[in-house]
PyMOL CGO cylinders between C-alpha atoms (Angstrom):
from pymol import cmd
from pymol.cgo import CYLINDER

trace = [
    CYLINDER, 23.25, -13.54, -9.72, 22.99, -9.47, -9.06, 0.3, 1, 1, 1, 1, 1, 1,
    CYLINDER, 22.99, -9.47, -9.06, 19.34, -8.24, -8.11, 0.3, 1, 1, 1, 1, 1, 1,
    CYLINDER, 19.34, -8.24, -8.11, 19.12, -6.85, -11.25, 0.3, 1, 1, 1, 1, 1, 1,
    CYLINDER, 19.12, -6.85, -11.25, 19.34, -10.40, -12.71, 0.3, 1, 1, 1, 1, 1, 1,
    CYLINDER, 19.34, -10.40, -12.71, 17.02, -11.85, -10.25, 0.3, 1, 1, 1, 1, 1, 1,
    CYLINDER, 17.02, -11.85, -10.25, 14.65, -8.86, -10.85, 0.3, 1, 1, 1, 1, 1, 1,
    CYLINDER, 14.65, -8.86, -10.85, 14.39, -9.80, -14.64, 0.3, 1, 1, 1, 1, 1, 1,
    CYLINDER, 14.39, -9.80, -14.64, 14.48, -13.74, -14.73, 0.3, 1, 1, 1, 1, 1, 1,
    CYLINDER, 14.48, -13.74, -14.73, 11.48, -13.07, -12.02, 0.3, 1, 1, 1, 1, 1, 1,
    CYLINDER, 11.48, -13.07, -12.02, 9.65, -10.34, -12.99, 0.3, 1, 1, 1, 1, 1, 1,
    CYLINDER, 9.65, -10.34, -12.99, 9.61, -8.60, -9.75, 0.3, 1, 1, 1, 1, 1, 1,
    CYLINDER, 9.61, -8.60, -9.75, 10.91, -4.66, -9.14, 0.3, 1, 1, 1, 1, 1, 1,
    CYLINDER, 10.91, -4.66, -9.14, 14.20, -4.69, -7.35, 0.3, 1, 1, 1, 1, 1, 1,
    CYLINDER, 14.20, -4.69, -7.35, 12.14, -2.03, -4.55, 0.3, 1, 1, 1, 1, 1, 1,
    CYLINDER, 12.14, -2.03, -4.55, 10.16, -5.50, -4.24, 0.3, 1, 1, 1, 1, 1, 1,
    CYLINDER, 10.16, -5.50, -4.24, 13.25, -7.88, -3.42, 0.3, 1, 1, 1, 1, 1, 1,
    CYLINDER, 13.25, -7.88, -3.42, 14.94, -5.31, -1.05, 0.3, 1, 1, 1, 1, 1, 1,
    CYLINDER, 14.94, -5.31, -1.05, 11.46, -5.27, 0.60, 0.3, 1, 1, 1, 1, 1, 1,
    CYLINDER, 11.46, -5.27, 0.60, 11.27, -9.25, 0.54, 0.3, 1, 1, 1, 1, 1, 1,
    CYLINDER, 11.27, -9.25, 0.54, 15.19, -9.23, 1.53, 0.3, 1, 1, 1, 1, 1, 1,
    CYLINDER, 15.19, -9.23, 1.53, 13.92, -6.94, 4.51, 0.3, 1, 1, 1, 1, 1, 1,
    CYLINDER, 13.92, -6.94, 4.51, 10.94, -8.62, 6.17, 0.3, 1, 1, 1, 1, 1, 1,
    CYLINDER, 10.94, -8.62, 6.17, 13.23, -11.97, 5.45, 0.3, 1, 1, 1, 1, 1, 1,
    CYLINDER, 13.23, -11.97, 5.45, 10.95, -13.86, 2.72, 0.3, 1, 1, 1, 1, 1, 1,
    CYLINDER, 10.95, -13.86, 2.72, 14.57, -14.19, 0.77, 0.3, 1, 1, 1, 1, 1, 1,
    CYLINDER, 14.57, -14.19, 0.77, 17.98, -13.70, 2.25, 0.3, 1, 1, 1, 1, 1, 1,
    CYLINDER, 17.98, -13.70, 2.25, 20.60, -13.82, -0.52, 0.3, 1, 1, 1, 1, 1, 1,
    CYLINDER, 20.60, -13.82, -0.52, 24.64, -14.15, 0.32, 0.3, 1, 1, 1, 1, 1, 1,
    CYLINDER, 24.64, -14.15, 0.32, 26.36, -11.05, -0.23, 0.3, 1, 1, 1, 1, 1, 1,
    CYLINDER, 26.36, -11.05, -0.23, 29.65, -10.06, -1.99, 0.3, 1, 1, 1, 1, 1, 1,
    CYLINDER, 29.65, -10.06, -1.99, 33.28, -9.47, -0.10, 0.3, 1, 1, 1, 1, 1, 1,
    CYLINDER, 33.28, -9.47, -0.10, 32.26, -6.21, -2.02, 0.3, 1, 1, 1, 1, 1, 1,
    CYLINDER, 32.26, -6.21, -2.02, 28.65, -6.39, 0.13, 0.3, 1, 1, 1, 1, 1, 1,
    CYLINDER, 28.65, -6.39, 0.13, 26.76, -6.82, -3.61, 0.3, 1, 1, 1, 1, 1, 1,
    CYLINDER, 26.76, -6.82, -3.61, 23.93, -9.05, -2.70, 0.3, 1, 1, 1, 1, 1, 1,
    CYLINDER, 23.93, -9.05, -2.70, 24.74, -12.32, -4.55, 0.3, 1, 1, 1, 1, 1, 1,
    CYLINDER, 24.74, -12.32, -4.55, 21.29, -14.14, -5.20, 0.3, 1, 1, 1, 1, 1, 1,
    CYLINDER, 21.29, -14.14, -5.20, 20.92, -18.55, -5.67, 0.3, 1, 1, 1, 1, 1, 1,
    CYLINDER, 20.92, -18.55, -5.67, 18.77, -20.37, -8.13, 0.3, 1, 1, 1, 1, 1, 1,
    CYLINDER, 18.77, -20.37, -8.13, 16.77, -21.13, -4.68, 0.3, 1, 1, 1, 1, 1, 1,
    CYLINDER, 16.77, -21.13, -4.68, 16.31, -17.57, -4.12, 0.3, 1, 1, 1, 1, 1, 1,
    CYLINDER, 16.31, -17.57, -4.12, 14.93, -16.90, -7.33, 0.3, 1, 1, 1, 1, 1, 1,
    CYLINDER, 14.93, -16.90, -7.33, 12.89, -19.74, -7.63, 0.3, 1, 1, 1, 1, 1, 1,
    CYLINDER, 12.89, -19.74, -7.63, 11.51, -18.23, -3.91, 0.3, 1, 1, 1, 1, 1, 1,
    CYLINDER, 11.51, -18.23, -3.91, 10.59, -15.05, -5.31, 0.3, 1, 1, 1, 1, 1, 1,
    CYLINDER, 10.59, -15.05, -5.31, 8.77, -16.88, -8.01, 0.3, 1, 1, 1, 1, 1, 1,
    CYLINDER, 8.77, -16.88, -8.01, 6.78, -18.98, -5.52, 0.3, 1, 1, 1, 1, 1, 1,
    CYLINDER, 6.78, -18.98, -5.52, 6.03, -15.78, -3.49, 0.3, 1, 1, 1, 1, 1, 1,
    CYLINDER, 6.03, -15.78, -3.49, 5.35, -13.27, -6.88, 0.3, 1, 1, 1, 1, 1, 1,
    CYLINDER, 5.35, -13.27, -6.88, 2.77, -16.34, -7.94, 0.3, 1, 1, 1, 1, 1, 1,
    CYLINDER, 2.77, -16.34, -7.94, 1.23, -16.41, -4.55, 0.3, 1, 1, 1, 1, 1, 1,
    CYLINDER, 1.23, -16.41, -4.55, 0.55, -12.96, -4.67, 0.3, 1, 1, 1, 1, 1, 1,
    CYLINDER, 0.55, -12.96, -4.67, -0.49, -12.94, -7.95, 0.3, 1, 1, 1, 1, 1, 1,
    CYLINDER, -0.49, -12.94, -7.95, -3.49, -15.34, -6.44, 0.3, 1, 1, 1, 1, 1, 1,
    CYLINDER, -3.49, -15.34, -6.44, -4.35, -12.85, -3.60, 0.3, 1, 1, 1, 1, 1, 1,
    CYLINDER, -4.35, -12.85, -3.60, -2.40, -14.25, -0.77, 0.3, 1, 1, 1, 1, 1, 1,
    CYLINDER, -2.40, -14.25, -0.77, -0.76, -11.39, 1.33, 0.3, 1, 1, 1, 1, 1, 1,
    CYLINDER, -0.76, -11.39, 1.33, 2.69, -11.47, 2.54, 0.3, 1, 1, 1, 1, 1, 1,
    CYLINDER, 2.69, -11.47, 2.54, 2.20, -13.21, 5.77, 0.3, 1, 1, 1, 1, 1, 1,
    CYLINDER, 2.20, -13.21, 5.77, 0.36, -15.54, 3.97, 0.3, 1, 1, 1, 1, 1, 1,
    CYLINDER, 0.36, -15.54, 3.97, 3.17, -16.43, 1.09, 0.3, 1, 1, 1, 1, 1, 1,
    CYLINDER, 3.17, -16.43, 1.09, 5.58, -16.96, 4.58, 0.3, 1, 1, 1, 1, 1, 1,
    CYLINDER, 5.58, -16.96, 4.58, 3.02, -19.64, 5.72, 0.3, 1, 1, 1, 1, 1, 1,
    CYLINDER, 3.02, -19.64, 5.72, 3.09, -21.26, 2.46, 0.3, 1, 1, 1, 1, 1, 1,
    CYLINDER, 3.09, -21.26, 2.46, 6.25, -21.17, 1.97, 0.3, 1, 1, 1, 1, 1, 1,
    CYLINDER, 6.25, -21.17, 1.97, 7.38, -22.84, 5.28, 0.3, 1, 1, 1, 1, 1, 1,
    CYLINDER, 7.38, -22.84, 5.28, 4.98, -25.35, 4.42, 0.3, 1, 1, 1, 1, 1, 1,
    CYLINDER, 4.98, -25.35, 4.42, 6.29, -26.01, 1.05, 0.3, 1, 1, 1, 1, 1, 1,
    CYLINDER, 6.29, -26.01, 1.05, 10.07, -26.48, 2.56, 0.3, 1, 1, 1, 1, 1, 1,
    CYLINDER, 10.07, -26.48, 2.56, 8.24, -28.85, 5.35, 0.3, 1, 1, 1, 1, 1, 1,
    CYLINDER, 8.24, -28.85, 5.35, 8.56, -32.10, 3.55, 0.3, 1, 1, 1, 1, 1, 1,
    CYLINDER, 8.56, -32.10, 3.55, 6.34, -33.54, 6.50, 0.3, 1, 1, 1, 1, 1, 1,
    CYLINDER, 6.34, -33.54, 6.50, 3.67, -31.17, 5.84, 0.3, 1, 1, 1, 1, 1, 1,
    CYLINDER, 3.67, -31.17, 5.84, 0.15, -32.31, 5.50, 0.3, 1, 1, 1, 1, 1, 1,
    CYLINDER, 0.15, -32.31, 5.50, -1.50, -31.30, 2.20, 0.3, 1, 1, 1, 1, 1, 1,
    CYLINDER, -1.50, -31.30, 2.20, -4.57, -30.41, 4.54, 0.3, 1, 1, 1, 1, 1, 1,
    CYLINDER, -4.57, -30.41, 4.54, -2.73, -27.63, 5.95, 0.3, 1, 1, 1, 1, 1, 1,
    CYLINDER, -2.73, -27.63, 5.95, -2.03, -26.16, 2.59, 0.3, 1, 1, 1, 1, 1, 1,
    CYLINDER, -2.03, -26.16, 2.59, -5.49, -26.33, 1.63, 0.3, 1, 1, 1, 1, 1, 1,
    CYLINDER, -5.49, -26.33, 1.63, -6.90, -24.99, 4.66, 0.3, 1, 1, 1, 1, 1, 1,
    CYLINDER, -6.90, -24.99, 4.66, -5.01, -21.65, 3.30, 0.3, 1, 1, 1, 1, 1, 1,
    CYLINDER, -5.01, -21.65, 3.30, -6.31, -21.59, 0.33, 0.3, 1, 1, 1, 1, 1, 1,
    CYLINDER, -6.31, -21.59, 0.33, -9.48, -22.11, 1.14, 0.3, 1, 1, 1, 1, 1, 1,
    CYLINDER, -9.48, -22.11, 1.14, -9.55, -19.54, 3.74, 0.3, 1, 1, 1, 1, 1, 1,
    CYLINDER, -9.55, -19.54, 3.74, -8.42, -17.38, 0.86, 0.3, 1, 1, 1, 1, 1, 1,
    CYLINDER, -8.42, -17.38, 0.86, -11.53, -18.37, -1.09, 0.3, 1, 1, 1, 1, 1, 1,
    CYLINDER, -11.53, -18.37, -1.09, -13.55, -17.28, 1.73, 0.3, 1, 1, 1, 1, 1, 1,
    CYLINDER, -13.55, -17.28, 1.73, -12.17, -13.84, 1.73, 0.3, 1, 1, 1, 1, 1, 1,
    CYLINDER, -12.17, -13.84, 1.73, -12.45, -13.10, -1.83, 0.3, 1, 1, 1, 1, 1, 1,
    CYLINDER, -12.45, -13.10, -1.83, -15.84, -14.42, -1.85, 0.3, 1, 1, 1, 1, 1, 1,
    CYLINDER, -15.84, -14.42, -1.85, -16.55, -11.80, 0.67, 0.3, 1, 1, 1, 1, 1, 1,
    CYLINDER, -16.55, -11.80, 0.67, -15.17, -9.07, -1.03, 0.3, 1, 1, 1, 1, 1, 1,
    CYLINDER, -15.17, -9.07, -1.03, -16.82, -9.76, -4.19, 0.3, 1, 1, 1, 1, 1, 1,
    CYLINDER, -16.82, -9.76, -4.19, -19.75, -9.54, -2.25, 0.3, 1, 1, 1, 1, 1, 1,
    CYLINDER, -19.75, -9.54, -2.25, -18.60, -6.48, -0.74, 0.3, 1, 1, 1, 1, 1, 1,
    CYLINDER, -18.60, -6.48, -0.74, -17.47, -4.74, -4.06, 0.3, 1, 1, 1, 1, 1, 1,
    CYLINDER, -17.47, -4.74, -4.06, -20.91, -6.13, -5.61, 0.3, 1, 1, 1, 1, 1, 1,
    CYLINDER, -20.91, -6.13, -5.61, -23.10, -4.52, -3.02, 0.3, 1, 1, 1, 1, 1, 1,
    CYLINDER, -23.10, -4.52, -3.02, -20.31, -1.06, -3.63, 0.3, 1, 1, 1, 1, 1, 1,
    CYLINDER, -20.31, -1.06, -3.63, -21.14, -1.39, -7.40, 0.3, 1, 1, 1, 1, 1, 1,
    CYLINDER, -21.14, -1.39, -7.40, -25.30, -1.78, -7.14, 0.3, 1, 1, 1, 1, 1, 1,
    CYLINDER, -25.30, -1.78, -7.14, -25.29, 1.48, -4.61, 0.3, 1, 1, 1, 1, 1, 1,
    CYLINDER, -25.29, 1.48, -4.61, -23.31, 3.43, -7.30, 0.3, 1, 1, 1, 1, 1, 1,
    CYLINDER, -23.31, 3.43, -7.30, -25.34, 2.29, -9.97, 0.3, 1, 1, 1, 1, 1, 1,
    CYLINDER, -25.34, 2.29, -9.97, -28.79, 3.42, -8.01, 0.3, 1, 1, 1, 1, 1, 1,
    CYLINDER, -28.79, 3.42, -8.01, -27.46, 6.84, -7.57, 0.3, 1, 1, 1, 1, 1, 1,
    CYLINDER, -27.46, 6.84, -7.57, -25.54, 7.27, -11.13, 0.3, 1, 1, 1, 1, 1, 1,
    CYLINDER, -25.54, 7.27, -11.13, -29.48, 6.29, -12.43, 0.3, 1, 1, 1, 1, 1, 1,
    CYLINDER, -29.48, 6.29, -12.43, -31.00, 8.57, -10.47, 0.3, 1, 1, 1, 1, 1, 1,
    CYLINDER, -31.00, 8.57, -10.47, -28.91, 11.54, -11.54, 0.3, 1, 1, 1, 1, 1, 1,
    CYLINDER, -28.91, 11.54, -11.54, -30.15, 13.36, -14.55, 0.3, 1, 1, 1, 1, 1, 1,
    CYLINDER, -30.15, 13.36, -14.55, -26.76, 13.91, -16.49, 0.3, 1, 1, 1, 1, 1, 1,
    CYLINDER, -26.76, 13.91, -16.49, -27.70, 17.28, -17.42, 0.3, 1, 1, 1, 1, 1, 1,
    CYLINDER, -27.70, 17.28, -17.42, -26.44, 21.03, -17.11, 0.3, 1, 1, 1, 1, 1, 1,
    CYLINDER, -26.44, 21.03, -17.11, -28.46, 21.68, -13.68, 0.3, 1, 1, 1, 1, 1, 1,
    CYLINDER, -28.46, 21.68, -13.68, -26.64, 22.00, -10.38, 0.3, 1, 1, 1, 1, 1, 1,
    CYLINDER, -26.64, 22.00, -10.38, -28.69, 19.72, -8.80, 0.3, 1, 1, 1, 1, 1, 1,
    CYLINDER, -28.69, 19.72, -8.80, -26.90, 16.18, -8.27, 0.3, 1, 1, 1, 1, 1, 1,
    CYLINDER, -26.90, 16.18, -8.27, -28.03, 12.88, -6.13, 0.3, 1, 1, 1, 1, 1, 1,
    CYLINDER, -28.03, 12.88, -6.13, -24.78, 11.63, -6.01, 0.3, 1, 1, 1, 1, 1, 1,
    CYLINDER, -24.78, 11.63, -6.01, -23.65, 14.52, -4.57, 0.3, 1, 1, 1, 1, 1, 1,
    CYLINDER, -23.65, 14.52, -4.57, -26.55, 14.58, -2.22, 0.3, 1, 1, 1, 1, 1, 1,
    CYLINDER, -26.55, 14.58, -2.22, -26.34, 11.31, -1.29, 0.3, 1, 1, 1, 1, 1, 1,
    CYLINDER, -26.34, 11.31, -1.29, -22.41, 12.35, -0.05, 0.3, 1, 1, 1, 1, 1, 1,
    CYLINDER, -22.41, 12.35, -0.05, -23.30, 14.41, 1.62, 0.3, 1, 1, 1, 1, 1, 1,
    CYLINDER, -23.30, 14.41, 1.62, -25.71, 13.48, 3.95, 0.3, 1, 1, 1, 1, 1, 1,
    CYLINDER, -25.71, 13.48, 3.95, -22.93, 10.78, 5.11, 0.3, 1, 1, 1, 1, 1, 1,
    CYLINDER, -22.93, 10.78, 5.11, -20.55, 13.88, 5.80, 0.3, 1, 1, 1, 1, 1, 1,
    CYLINDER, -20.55, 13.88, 5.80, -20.35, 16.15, 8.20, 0.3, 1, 1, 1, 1, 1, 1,
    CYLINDER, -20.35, 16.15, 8.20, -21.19, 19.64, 7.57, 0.3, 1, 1, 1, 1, 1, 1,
    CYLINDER, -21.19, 19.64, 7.57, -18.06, 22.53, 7.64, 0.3, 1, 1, 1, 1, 1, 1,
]
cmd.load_cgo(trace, "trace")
């Protein structure tokens, strides 16, 4: 199958496979004519990696994941440590983005809205940045 192929049947960009292709996540056969030439196993890796993405894992993460998914001796543990760890850090940035959110709110409250120059959003900026 050409990447075009792949790229439909997995809903990936082909940009996305030559990057996976590059940083060796997938490593198709290619062509006498040097055409990549993609397996069913190489789509249904770009599936597994596109759907660990899709759950927040980053790239280094989908390679640990999928070494232990082609480890038949694996330990489930292992796997779950991951995504655990992975609940950990998206707990912390939804804390993170919460706290963001509550300081924006507090100064798009205290701004009046109105036609005057005078802004504490702006003000609040600025005190964080240097002068020119």
């Amino acid at each position: 199958m050409n990447i075009g192929g792949v790229a439909e049947r997995s809903g990936l960009s082909t940009k996305t496979i030559r990057y996976y292709e590059e940083i060796g996540l997938v490593i198709p056969d290619r062509q006498d004519n040097g055409y990549r030439d993609y397996a069913m196993g190489d789509l249904h890796t770009l599936q597994f990696v596109q759907r660990a993405r899709s759950l927040g894992f980053s790239v280094e993460e989908c390679r640990k994941l999928l070494g232990l998914y082609e480890d038949t001796n694996r330990a489930s543990a292992d796997v779950k440590t991951l995504a655990t760890q992975k609940i950990a850090d998206i707990d912390r940035r939804i804390v993170e983005m919460q706290s963001l959110r509550n300081a924006l709110a507090h100064l798009a409250e205290a701004c009046h809205g109105d036609d005057r120059p005078d802004c504490p959003i702006l003000d609040d900026l600025a005190q964080a940045a240097p002068r020119l």
